[in-house]
N, C-alpha and C positions, 0 to 999 in steps of 0.2 A: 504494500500500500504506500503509495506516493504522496506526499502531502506537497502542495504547491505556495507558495511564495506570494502572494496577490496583493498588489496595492490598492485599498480601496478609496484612497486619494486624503486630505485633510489632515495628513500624519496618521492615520488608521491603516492598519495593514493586516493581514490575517494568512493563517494557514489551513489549506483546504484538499479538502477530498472529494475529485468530482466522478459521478457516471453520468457522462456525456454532459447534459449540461445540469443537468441535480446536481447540487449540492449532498453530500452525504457527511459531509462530516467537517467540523470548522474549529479555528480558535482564534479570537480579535481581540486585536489590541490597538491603543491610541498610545504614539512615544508623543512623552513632552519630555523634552530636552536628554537625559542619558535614563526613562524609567519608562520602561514597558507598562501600560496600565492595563488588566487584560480583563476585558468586560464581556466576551461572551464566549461559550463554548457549549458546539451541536455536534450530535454523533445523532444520524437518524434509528430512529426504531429494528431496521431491519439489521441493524449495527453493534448495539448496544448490547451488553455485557462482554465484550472483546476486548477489553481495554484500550480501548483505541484515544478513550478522552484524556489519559496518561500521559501516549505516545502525543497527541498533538502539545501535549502540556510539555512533557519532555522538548520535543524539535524545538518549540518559542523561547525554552530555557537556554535550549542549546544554541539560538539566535542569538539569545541576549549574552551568552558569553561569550560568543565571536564579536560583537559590537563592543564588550564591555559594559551593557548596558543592566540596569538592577531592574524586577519585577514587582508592580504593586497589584495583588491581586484582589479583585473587585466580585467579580461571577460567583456564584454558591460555589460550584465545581473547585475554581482554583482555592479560594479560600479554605475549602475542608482541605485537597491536595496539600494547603505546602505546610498545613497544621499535621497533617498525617503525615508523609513523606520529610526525609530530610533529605531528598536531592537536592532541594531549593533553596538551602541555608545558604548560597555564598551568591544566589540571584538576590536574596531578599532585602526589600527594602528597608 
């Protein structure tokens, strides 16, 4: 599963999972200045329990550590993630 790179323009930018042109799967965020703000995150129904909302959480982290940039997480999803997970200690704001 490929997750794509997409600029949705206004400093918002997201990672996506397309079949053809559906969206299946997503994770967005707004940068102001070095901090990923990440407000939404979709994995469709025929998706979900695959961990796949992880992997997109993962890839954005992994974004933000190529950039240097730190993560504030906003969306129910990433919130519980970086309270439960400790991959996200050295993104976090």
């Amino acid at each position: 599963m490929e997750f794509v790179l997409t600029e949705l323009g206004q400093d918002e930018f997201a990672y996506r999972y397309t079949e053809g042109e559906s969206v299946k799967a997503e994770i967005t965020w707004t940068e102001l200045a070095n901090v990923m703000v990440i407000e939404h995150t979709f994995v469709d129904e025929s998706l979900r329990n695959q961990g796949i909302a992880k992997k997109l959480l993962d890839r954005a982290a992994e974004y933000a550590r190529e950039k240097g940039y730190k993560m504030e997480p906003v969306c129910s999803y990433a919130v519980v993630a970086f309270d439960r997970y400790k991959d996200y200690e050295d993104v976090k704001v």
